[in-house]
LUMVOLO-150547 format. One line per 2 residues: number of its first residue (from 1); for each residue y, z, x of C-alpha. Coordinates in Angstrom, 1 decimal, decimal comma. Each point is the difference from the previous one (the first is absolute). Layout:
% LUMVOLO-150547
NUM = Y:Z:X ~ ...;
This chain:
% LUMVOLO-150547
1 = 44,2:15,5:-7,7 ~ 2,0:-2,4:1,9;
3 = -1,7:-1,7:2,6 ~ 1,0:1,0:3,4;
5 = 2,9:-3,2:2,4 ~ -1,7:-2,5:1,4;
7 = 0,6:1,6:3,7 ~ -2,0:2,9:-1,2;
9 = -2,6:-1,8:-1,3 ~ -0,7:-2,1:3,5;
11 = -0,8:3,8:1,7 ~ -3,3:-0,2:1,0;
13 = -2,4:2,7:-1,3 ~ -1,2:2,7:2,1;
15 = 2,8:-0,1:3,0 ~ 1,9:3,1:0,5;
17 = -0,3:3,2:-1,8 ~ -1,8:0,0:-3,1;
19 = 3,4:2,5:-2,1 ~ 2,8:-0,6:1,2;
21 = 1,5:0,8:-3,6 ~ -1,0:0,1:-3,1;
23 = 1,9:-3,0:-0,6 ~ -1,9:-1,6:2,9;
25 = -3,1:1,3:-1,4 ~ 0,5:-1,4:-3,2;
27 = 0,7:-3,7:2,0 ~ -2,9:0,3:1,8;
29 = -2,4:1,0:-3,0 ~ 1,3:-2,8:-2,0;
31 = -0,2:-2,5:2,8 ~ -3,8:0,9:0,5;
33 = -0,6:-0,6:-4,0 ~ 1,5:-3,3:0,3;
35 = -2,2:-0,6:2,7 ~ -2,4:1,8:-2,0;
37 = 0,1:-2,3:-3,0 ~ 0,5:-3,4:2,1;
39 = -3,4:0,9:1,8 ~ -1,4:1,1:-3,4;
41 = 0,8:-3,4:-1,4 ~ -1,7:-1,9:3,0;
43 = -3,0:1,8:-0,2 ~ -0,6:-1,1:-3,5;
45 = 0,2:-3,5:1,3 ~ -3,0:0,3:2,7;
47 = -3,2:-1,5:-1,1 ~ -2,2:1,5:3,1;
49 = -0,7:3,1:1,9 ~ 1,6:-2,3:3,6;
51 = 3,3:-0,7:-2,2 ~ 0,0:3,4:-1,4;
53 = -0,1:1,4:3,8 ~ 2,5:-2,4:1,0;
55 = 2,3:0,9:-2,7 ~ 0,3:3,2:0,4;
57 = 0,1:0,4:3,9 ~ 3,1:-2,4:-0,1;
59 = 1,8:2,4:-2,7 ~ -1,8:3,4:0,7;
61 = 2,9:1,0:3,0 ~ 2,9:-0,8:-2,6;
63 = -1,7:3,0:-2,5 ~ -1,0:2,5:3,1;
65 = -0,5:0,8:3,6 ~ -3,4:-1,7:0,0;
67 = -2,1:-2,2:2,9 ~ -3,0:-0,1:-0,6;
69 = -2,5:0,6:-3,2 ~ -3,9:-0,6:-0,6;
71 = -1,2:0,5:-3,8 ~ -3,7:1,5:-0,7;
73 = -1,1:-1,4:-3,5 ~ -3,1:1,0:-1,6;
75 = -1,2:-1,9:-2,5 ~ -3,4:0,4:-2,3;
77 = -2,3:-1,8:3,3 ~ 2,1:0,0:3,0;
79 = 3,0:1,3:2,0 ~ 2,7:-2,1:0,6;
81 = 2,2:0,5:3,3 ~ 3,1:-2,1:-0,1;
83 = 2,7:0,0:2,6 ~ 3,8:-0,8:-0,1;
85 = -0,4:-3,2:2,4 ~ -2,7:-1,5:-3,2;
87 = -3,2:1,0:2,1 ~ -2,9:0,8:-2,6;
89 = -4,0:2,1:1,1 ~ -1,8:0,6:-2,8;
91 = -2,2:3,1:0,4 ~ -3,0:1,0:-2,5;
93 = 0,1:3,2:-2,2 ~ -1,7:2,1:1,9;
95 = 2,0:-0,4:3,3 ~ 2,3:2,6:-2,4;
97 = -3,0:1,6:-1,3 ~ -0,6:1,5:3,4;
99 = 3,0:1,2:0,5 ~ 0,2:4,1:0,9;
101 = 0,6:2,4:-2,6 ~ 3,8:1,1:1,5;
103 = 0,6:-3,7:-0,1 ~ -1,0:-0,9:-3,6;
105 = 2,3:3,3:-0,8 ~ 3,0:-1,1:2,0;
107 = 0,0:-3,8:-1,1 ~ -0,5:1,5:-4,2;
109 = 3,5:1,9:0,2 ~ 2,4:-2,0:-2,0;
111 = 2,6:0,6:2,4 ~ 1,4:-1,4:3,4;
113 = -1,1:1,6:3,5 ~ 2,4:-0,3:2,1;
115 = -2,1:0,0:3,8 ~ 0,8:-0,8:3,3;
117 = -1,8:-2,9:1,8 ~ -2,7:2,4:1,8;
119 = -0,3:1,7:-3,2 ~ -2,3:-2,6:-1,5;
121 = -2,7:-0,2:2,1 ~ -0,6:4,1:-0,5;
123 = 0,3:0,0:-3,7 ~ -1,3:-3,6:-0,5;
125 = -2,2:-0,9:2,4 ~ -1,9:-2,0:-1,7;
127 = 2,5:-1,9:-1,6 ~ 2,4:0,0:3,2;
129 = -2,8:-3,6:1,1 ~ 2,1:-1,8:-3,1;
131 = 3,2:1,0:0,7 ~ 1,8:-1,9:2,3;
133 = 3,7:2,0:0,1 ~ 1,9:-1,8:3,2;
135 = 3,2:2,3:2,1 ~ 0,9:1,7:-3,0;
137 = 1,5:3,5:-0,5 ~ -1,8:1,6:-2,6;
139 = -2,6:-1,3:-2,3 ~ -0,2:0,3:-4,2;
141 = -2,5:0,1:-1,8 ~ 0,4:-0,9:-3,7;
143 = -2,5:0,0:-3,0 ~ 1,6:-2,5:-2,7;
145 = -0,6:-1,0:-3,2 ~ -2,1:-2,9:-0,4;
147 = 1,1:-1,4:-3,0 ~ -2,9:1,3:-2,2;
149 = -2,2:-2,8:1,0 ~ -2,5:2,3:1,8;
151 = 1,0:-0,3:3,5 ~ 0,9:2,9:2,3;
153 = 2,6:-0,5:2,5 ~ 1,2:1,3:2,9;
155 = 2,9:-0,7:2,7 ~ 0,1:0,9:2,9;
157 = 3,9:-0,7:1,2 ~ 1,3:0,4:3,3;
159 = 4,0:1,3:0,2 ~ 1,7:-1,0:2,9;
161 = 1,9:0,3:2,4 ~ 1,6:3,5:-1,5;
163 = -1,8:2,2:-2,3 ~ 0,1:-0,9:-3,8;
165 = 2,7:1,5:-2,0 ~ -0,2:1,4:-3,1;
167 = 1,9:-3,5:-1,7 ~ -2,5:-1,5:2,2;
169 = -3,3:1,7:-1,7 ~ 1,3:-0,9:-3,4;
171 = 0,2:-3,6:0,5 ~ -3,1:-0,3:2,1;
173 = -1,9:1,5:-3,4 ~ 2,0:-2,5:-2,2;
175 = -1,2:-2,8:2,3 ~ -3,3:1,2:0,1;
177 = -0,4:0,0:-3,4 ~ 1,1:-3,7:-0,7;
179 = -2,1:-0,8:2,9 ~ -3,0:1,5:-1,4;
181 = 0,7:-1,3:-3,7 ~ 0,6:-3,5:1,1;
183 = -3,1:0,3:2,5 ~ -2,0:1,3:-2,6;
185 = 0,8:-2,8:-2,3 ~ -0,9:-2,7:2,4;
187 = -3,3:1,9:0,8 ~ -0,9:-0,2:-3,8;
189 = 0,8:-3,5:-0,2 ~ -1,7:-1,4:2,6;
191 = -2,9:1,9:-1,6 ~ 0,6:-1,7:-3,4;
193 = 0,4:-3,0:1,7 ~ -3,8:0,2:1,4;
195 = -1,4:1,2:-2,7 ~ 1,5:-3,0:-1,8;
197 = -1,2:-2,2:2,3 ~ -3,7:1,4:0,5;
199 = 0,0:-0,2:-3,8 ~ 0,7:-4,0:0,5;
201 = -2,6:-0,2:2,2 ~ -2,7:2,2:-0,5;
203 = -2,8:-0,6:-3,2 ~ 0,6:3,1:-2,0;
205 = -3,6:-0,1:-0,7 ~ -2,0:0,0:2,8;
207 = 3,2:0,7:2,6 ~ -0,5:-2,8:2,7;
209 = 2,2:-3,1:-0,4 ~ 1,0:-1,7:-2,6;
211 = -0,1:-4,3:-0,7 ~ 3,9:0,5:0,6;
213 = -0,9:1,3:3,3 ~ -2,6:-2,2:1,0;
215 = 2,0:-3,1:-0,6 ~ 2,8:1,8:2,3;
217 = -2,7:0,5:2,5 ~ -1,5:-3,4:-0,1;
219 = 3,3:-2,0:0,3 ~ 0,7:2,1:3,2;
221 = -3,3:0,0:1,5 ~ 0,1:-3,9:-0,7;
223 = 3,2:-0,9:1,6 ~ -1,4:1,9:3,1;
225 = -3,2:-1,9:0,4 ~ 2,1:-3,2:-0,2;
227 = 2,0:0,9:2,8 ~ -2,9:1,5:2,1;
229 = -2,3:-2,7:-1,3 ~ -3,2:2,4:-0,9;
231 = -2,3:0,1:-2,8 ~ 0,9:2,2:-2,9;
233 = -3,0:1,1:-2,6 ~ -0,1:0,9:-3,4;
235 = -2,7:2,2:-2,2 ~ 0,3:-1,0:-3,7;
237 = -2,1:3,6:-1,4 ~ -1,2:0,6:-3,3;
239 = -2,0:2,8:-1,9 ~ -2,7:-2,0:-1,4;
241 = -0,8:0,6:-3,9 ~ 2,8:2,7:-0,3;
243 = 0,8:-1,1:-3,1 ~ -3,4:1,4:-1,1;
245 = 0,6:3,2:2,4 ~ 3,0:0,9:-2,8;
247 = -1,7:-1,0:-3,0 ~ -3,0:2,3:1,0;
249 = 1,4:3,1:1,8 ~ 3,6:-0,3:-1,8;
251 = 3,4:-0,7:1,6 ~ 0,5:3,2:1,6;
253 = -3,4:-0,5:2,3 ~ 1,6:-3,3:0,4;
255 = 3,2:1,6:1,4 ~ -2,5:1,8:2,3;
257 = -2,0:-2,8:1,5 ~ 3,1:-2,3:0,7;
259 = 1,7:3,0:2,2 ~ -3,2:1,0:1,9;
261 = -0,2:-3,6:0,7 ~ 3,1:-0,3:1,1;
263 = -0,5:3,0:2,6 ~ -3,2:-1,2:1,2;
265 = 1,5:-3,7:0,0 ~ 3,1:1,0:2,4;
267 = -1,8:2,5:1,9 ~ -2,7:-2,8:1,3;
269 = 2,6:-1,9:0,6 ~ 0,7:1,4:3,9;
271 = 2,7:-2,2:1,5 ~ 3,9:1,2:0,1;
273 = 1,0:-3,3:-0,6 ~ -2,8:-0,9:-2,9;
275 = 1,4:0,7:-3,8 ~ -1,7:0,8:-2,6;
277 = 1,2:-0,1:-3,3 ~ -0,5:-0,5:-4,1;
279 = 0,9:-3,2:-1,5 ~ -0,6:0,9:-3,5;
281 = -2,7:1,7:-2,7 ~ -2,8:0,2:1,8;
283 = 0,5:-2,2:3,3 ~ 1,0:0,8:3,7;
285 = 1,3:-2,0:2,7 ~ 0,0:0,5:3,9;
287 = 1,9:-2,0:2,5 ~ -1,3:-0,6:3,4;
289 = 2,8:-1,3:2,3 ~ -1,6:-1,3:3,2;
291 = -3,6:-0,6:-1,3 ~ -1,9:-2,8:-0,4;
293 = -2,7:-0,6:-2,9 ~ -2,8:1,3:2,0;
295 = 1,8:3,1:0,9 ~ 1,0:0,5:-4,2;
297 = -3,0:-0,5:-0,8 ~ -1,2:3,2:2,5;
299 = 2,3:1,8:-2,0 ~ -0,5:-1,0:-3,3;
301 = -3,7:0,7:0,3 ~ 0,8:3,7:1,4;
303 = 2,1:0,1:-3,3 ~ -3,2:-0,6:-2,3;
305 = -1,8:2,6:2,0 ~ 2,4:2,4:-0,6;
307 = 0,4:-0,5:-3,6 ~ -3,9:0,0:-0,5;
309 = -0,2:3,6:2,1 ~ 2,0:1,6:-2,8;
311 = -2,3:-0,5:-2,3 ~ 1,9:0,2:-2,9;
313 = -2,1:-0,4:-3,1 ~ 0,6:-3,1:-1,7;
315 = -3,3:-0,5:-2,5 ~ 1,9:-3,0:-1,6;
317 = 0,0:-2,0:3,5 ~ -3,1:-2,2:0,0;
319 = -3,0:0,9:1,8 ~ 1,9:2,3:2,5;
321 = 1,0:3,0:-2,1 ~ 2,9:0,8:2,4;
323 = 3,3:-1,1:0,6 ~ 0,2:-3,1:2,2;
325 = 3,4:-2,2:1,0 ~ -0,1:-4,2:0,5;
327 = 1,9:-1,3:2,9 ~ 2,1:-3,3:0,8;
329 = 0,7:-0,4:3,4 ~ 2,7:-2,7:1,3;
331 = 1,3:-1,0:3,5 ~ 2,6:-2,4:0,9;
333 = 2,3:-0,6:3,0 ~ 3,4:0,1:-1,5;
335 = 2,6:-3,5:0,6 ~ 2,8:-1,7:-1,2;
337 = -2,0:-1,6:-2,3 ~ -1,9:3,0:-1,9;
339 = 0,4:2,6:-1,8 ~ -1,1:3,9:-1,0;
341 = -1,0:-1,6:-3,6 ~ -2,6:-2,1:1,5;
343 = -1,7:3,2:2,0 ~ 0,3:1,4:-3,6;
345 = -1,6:-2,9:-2,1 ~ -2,5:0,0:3,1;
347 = -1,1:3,2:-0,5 ~ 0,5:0,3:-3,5;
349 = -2,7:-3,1:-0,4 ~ -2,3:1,9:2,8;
351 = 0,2:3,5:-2,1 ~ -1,6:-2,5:-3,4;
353 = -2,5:-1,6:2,0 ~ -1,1:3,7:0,7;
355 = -0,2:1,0:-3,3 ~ -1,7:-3,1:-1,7;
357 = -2,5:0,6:3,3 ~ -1,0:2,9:-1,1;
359 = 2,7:2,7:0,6 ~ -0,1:3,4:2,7;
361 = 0,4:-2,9:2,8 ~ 2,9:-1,7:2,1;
363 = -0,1:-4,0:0,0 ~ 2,7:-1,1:2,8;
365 = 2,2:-3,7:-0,6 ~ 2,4:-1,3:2,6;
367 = 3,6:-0,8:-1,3;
């Protein structure tokens, strides 16, 4: 097919009649799948849901008679509800959940409605809250294809000024569909790309932080004492004789005891901005920012409680017969001339002094 002069080209789309001819028709149709293919190409290139909105919006009017457009996506946990100027709400599951019978129905046909603006609020009224549709003419709404990465999506497009054509319907569904492909695919990554980094950070064992995490934690919660000039705290934790806990009860009980220490460890630990993580086999650490030694030590002796109230059987532990934890607590007022390693060494020395004085106790050493 030879592409249509130059002068035809620079028509813009949607002005005048829809047929004029067939040969205009033909013009038009292949105009729109140039446009069609440009914003096809773009869209590929977006690397968030904000771009993604952007890109389209700017390119949308060259394909159909569109304004306005607001996308429902439901995903496994929550509904997404995206509009064409990049706004984002996320809304949980069963916000859809409780959605009348007659609407479930009407949003499940794989086809577009084609409604006017009053329309909504009677045959979605409890979906008309999240749909923001502007001075438009005559409102679609469109179930696409997500991809096959187990999202369901929905557009809801407003067609302005005049009502949409038939040309017009067919590229506003071939829109659509990129729109919800490439959203789709951006939504999946951004999952993989948490998941990834949760992985990074999170102990697979016990599932609170991991040493890689902590360090992160510490370097930040560091830098911010210096420039506040506070007192940070560390807790230096270990599982006494756990080395005898596995060779007694076996590994799997060992497994065990170091996650339902972890949960009791991070649940006694009440502050938002207090972190509690593991540092390795069978030790724990917990940073205080903003606490002195006397106020670590408080909390380091609520952590030995806590261990000791689960009772955990631990015959192999001395005298006690239960599982019990040894504590290193370290305070220092962060400066130019410190570091985090000597809070660590600090409390690292602290934690042996507890054991070698007799374990299931907290023994406190300024940095």
């Amino acid at each position: 097919m030879q592409p249509p002069s130059k002068a035809i080209q620079q028509c813009p789309l949607g002005s005048g009649p829809d047929v004029v001819s067939r040969g205009s028709r033909d013009i038009e149709i292949y105009a729109r799948y140039e446009a069609l293919l440009d914003l096809s190409s773009k869209a590929r290139a977006c690397s968030s849901i904000a771009d993604l909105a952007c890109c389209i919006s700017a390119n949308w009017r060259y394909c159909a008679n569109v304004l306005t457009w607001r996308l429902i996506v439901r995903g496994e946990d929550e509904l997404h509800v995206i509009d064409f100027d990049g706004g984002e709400t996320r809304i949980s599951n069963p916000a859809m959940e409780a959605l009348a019978v007659a609407e479930r129905e009407f949003l499940n046909r794989n086809i577009p409605r084609r409604l006017r603006q009053n329309d909504i609020d009677v045959l979605l009224p409890k979906l008309s809250g999240h749909l923001v549709t502007g001075s438009v003419r005559e409102i679609i709404v469109l179930p696409m294809n997500s991809g096959g990465r187990g999202l369901q999506v929905l557009a809801i497009i407003g067609v302005g000024p005049s009502p949409a054509s038939p040309i017009d319907l067919k590229f506003i569904e071939a829109v659509g569909n990129i729109l919800s492909g490439e959203l789709s695919y951006i939504i999946t990554a951004s999952r993989l790309t948490q998941a990834l980094e949760q992985q990074a950070n999170q102990d697979a064992l016990t599932g609170i932080p991991n040493r890689r995490n902590f360090e992160t934690r510490l370097d930040l919660h560091w830098r911010d004492s210096v420039r506040k000039h506070e007192p940070i705290s560390l807790l230096m934790i270990d599982i006494d004789n756990f080395k005898r806990y596995n060779d007694h009860y076996g590994h799997l009980a060992g497994d065990n005891c170091l996650r339902t220490v972890a949960r009791a460890l991070s649940a006694a630990v009440l502050r938002p901005m207090d972190f509690c993580a593991r540092y390795g086999g069978e030790e724990f650490v917990v940073i205080l920012p903003n606490t002195p030694l006397l106020g670590a030590g408080v909390i380091g002796r609520r952590l030995i409680a806590a261990i000791r109230n689960l009772a955990i059987e631990h015959v192999a532990n001395g005298d006690r017969k239960t599982a019990s934890i040894s504590i290193g607590a370290s305070a220092i007022v962060p400066t130019a001339s410190n570091s985090c390693r000597d809070l660590l060494a600090a409390a690292d020395k602290a934690l042996y002094l507890a054991k070698d004085s007799g374990r299931d106790k907290l023994c406190e050493l300024a940095a």
